[in-house]
MARGUKOL-303414 format. One line per 4 residues: number of its first residue (from 1); their letters; for each residue x, y, z of N, C-alpha, C, O. Coordinates in Angstrom, 1 decimal, decimal comma. Layout:
NUM> A> X:Y:Z:X:Y:Z:X:Y:Z:X:Y:Z; ...
This chain:
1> XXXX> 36,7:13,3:69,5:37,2:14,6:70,1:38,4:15,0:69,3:39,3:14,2:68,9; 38,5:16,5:69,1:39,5:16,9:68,1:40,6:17,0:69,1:40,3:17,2:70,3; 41,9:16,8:68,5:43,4:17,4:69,7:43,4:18,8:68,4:42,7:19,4:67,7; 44,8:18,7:68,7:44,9:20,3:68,0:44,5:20,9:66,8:44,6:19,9:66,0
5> XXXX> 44,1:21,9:66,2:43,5:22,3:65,7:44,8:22,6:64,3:45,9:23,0:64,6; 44,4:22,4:63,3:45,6:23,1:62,1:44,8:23,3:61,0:43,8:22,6:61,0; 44,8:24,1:60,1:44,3:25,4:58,9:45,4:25,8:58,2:46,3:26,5:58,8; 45,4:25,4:56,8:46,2:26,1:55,6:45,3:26,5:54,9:44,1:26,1:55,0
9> XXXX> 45,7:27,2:54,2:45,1:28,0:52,9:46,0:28,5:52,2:46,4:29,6:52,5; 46,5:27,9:51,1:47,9:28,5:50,3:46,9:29,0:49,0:45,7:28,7:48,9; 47,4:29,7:48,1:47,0:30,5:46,9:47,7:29,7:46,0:48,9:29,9:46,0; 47,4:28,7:45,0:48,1:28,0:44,0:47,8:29,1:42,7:47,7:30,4:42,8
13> XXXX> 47,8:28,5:41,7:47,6:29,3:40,1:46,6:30,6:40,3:46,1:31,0:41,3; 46,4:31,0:39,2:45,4:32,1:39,2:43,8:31,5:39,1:43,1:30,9:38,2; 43,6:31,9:40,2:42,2:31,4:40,5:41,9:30,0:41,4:40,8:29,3:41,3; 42,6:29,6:42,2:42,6:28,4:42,9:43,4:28,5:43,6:44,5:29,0:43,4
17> XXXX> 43,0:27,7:45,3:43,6:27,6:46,6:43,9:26,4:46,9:43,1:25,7:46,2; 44,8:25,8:47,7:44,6:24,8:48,3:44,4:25,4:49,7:45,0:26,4:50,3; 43,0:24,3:50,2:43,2:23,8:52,0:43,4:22,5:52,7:43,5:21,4:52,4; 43,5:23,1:53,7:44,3:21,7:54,6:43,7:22,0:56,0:44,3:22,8:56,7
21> XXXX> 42,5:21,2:56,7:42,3:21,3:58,0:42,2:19,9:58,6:41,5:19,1:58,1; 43,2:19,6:60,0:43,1:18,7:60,7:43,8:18,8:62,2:44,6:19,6:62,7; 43,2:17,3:62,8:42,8:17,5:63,9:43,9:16,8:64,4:44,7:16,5:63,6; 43,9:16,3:65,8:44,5:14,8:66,4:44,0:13,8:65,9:44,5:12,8:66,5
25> XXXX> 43,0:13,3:64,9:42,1:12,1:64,3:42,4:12,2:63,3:42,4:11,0:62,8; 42,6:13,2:62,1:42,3:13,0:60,8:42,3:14,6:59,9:42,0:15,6:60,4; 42,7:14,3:58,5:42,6:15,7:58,4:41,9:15,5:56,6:42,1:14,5:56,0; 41,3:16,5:56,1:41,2:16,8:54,9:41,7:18,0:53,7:41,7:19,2:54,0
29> XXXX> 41,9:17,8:53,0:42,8:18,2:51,9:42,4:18,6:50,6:42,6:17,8:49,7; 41,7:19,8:50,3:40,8:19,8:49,2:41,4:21,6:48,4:42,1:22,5:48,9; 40,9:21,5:47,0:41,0:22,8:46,5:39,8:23,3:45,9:38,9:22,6:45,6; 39,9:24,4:45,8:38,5:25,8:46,0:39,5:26,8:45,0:40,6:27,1:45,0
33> XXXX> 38,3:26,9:44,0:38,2:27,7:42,5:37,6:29,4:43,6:37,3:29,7:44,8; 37,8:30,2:42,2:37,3:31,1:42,7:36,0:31,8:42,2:35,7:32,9:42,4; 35,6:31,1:41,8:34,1:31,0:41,6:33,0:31,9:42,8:32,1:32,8:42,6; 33,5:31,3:44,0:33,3:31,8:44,8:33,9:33,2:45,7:34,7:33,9:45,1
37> XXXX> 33,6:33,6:47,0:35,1:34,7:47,4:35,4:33,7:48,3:35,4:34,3:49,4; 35,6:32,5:48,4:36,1:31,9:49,5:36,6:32,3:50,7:36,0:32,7:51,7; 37,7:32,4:50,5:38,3:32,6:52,1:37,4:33,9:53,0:37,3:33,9:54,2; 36,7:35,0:51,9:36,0:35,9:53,1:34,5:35,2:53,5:33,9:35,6:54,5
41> XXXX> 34,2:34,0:52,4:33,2:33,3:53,1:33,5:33,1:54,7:33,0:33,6:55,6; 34,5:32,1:54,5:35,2:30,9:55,1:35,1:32,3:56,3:34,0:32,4:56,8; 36,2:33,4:56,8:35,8:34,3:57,8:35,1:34,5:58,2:34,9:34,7:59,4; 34,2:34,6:57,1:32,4:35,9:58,1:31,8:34,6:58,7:30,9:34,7:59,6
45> XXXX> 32,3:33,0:58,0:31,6:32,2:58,8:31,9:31,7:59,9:31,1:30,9:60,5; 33,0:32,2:60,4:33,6:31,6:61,7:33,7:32,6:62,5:33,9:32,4:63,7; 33,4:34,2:62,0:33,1:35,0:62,4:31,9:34,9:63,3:31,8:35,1:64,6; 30,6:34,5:62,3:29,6:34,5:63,1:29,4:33,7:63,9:28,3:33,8:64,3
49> XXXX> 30,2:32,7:64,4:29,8:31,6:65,3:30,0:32,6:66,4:29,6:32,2:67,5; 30,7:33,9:66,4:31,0:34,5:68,0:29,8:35,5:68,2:29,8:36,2:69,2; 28,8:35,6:67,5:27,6:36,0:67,6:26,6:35,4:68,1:26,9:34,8:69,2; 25,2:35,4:67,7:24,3:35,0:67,8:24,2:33,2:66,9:23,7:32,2:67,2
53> XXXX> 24,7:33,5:66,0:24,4:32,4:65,1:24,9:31,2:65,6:26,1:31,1:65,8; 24,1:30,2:65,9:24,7:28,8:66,2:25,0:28,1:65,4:25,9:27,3:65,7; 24,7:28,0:64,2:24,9:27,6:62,5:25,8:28,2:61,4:25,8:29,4:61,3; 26,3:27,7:60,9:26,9:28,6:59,7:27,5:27,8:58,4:28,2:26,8:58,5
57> XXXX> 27,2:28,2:57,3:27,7:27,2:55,9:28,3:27,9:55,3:28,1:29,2:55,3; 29,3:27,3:54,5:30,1:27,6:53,6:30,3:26,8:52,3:30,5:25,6:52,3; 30,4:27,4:51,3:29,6:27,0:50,2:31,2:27,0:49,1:31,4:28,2:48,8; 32,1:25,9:48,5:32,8:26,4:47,5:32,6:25,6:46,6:32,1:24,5:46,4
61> XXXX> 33,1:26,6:45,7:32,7:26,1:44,2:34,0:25,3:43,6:34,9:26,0:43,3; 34,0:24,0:43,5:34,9:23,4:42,7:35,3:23,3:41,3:36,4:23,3:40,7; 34,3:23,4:41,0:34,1:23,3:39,0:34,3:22,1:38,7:35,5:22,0:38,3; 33,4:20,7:38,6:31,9:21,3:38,9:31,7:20,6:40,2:30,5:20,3:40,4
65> XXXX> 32,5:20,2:41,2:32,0:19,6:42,5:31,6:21,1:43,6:32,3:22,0:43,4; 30,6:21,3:44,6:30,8:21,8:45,3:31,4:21,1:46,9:31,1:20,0:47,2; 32,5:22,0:47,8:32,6:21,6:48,7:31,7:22,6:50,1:31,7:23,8:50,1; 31,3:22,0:50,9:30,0:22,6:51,6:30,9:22,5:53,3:31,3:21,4:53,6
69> XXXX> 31,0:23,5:54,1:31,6:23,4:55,4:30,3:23,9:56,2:29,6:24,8:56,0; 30,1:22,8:57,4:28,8:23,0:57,7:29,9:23,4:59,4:30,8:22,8:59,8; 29,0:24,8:60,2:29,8:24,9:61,4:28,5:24,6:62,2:27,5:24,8:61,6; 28,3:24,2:63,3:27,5:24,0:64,4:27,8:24,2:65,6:28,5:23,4:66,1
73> XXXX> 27,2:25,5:66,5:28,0:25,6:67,5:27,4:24,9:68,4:26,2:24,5:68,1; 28,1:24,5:69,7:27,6:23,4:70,8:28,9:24,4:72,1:30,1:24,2:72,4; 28,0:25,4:72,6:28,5:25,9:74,1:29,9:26,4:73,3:30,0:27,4:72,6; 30,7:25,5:73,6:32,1:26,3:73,8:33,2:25,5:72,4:34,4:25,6:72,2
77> XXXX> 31,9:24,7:71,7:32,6:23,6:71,0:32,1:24,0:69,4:31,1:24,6:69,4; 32,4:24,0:68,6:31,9:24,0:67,1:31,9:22,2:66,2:32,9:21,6:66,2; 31,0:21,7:65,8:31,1:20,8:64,9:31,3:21,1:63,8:30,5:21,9:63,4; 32,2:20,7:62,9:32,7:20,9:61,5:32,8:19,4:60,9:33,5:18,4:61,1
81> XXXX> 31,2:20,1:59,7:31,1:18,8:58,8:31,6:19,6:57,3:31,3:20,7:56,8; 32,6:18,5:56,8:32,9:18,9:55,3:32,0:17,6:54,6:31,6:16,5:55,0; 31,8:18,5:53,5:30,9:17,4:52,7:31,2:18,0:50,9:31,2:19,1:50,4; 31,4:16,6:50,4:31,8:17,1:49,1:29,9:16,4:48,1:29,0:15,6:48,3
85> XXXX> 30,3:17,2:47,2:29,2:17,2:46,4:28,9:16,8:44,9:28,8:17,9:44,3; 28,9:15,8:44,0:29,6:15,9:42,6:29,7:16,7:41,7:30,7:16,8:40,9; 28,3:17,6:41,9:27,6:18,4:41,0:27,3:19,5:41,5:26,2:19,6:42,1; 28,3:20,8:41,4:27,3:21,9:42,3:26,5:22,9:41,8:26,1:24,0:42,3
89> XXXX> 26,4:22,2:40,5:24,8:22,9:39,7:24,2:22,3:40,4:23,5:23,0:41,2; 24,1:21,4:40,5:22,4:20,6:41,1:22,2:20,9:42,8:21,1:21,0:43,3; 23,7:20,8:43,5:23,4:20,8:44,7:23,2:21,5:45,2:22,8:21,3:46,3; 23,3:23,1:44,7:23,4:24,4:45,8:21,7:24,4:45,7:20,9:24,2:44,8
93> XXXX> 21,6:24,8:47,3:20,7:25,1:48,1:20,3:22,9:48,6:19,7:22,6:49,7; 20,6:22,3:48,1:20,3:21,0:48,7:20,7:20,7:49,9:21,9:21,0:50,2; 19,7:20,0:51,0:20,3:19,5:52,5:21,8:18,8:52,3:22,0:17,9:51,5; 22,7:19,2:53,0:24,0:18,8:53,5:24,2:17,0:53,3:25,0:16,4:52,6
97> XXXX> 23,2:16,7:54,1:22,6:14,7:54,1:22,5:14,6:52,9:23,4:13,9:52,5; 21,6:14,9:51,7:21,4:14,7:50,4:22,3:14,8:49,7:22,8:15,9:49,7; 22,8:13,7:49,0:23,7:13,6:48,1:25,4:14,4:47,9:26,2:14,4:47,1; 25,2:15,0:49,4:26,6:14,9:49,5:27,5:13,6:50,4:26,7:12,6:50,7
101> XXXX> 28,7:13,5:50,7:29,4:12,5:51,1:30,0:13,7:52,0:30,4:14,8:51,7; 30,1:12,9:53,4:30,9:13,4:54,4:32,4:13,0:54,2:32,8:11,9:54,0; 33,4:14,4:54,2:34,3:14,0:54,0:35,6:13,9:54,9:36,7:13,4:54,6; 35,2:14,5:56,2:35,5:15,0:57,2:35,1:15,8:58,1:34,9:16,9:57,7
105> XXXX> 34,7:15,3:59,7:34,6:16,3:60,8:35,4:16,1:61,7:36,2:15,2:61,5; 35,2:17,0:62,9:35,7:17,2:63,9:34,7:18,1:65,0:33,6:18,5:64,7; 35,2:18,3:66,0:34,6:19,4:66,8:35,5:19,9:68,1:35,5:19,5:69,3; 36,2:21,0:67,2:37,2:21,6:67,9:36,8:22,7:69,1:35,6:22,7:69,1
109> XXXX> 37,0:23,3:69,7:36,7:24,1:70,6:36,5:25,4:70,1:37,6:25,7:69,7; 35,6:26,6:69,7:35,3:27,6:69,1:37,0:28,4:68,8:37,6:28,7:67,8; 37,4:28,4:70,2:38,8:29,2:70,3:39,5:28,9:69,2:39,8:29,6:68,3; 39,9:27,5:69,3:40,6:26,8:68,1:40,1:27,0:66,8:40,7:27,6:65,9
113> XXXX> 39,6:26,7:66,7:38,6:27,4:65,1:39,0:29,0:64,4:39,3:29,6:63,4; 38,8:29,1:65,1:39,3:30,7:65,3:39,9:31,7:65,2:39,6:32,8:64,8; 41,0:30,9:65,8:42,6:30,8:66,1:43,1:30,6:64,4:43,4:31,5:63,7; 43,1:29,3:64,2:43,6:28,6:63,2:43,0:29,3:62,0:43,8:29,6:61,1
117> XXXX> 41,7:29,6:61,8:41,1:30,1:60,4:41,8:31,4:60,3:42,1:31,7:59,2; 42,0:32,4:61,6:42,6:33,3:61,8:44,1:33,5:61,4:44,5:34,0:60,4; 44,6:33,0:62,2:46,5:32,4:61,4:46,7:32,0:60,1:47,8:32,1:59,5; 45,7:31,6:59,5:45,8:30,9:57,9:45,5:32,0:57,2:46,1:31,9:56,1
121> XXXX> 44,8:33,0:57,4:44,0:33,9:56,7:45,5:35,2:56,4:46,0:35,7:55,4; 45,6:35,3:58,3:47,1:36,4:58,2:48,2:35,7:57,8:49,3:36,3:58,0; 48,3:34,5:57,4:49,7:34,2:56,6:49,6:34,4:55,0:50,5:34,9:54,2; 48,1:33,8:54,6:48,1:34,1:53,4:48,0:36,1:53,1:47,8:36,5:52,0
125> XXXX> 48,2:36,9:53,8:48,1:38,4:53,9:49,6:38,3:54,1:50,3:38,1:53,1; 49,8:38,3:54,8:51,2:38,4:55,2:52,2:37,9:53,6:52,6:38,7:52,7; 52,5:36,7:53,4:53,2:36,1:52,2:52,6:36,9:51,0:53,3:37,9:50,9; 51,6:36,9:50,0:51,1:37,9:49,2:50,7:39,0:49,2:50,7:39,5:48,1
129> XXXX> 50,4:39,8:50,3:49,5:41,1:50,6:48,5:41,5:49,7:48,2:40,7:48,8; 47,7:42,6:49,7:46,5:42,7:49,3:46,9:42,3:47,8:46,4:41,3:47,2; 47,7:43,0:47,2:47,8:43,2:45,8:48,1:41,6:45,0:47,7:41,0:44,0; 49,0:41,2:46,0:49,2:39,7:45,1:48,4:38,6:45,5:48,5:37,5:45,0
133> XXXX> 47,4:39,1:46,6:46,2:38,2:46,2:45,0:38,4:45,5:44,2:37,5:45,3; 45,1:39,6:45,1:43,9:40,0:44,4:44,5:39,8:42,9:43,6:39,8:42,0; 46,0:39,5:42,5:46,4:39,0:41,0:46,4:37,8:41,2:46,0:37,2:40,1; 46,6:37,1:42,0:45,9:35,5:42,2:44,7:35,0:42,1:44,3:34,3:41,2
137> XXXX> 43,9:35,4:43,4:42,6:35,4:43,2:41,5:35,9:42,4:40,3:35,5:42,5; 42,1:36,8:41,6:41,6:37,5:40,1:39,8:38,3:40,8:39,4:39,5:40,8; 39,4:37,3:41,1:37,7:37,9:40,8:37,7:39,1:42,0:37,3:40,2:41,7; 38,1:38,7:43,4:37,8:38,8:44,7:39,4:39,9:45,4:40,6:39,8:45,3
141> XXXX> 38,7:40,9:46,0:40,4:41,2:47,1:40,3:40,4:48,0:39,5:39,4:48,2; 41,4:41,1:49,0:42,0:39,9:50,1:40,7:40,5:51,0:40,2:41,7:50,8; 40,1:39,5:51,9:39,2:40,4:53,2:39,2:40,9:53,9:38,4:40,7:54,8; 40,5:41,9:54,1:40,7:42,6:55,7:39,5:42,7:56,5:39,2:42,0:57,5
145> XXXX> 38,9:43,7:56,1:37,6:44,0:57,2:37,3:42,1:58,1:37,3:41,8:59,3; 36,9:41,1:56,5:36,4:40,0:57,6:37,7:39,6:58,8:37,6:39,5:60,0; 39,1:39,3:58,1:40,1:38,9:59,2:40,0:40,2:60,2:39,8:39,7:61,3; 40,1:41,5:60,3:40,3:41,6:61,8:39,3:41,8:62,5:39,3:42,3:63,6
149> XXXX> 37,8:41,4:61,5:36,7:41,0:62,7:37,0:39,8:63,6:37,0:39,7:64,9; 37,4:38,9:62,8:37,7:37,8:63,6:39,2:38,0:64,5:39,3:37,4:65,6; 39,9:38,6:64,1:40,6:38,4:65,4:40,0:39,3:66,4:40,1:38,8:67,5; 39,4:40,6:66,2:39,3:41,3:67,3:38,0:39,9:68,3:38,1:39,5:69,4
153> XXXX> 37,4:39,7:67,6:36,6:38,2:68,2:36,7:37,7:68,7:36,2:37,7:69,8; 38,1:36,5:68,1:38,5:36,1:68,7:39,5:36,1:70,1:39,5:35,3:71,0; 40,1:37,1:69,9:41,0:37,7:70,8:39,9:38,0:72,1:40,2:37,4:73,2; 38,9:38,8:72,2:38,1:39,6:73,0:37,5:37,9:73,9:37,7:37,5:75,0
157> XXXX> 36,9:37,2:72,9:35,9:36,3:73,5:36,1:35,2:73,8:35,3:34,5:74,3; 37,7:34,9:73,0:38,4:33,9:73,7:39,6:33,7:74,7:40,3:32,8:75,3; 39,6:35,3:74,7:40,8:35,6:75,2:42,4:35,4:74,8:43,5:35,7:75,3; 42,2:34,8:74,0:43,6:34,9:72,6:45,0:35,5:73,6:45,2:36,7:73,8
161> XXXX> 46,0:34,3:74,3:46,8:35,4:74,6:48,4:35,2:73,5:49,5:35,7:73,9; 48,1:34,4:72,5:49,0:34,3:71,5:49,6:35,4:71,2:48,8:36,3:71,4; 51,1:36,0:70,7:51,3:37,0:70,2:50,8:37,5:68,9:51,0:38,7:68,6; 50,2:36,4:68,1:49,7:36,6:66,6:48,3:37,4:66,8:48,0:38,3:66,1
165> XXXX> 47,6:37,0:67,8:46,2:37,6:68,3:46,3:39,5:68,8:45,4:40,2:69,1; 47,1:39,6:68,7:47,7:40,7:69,7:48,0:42,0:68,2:48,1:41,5:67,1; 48,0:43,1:68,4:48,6:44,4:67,3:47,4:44,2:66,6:46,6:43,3:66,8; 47,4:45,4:65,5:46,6:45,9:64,9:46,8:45,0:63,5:45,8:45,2:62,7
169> XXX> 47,5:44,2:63,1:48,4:43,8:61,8:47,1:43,1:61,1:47,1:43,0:59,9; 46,0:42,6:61,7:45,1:42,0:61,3:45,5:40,2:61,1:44,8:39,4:60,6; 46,1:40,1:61,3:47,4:38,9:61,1:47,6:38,1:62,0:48,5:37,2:62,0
């Protein structure tokens, strides 16, 4: 069982992030190339758990490992499997169990999930804004549209009564 829920996402060099998610048990620590658009992955995917979707993957590109976030919803709870990959030529589209290595889960409460990918998202907006993440992240802009889907989401359906959840700021 997860205790509290924590999410970083800092912007290092041009073209590369670090993240940081952990629980009351354990946490993992990995970085994501921009190969990918990560972080608006990483949103629309935690986005959709407040939908219909009970599943959701997220796919980053290492160069050349892929890191794979698998979400699972369960009622009120989400399972989060990270799984690292050696090779993410060979591995994309392969089962999660196949030849990746679990490198960390948890299963935090949707709210928390949420919350947290939410807060990480509007700090990295907040500290760089659009323009100096889009000179960082080179390939990709920042995702507004995905962050204040998710907060309005989150806010609405979990009831968010944080002050960070609250205003238009997307943040």
């Amino acid at each position: 069982m997860a205790g509290e829920l924590r999410f970083r996402w800092e912007l290092g060099g041009a073209g590369w992030a670090s993240c940081r998610i952990a629980d009351g048990t354990g946490e993992y620590r990995g970085h994501v190339g921009y190969g990918t658009d990560a972080l608006a992955d990483l949103l629309y995917a935690v986005t959709g758990l407040y939908g219909g979707a009970s599943e959701q993957r997220v796919s980053f590109d290492l160069e050349p490992m892929e890191l794979r976030w698998l979400f699972r919803r369960r009622e009120s709870d989400v399972s989060i499997d990270v799984y690292e990959f050696p090779d993410g030529a060979t591995s994309w589209g392969s089962p999660d169990e196949t030849g990746g290595t679990l490198a960390w889960s948890s299963s935090p409460p949707r709210g928390a999930l949420g919350h947290a990918v939410r807060e990480a998202a509007g700090t990295v907006l907040r500290e760089h804004g659009e323009d100096g993440y889009r000179e960082k992240w080179m390939l990709h802009p920042f995702p507004v549209a995905a962050l204040q889907d998710l907060r309005r989401l989150h806010q609405r359906d979990d009831g968010c009564r944080h002050e960070s959840c609250r205003g238009d700021s997307g943040g």
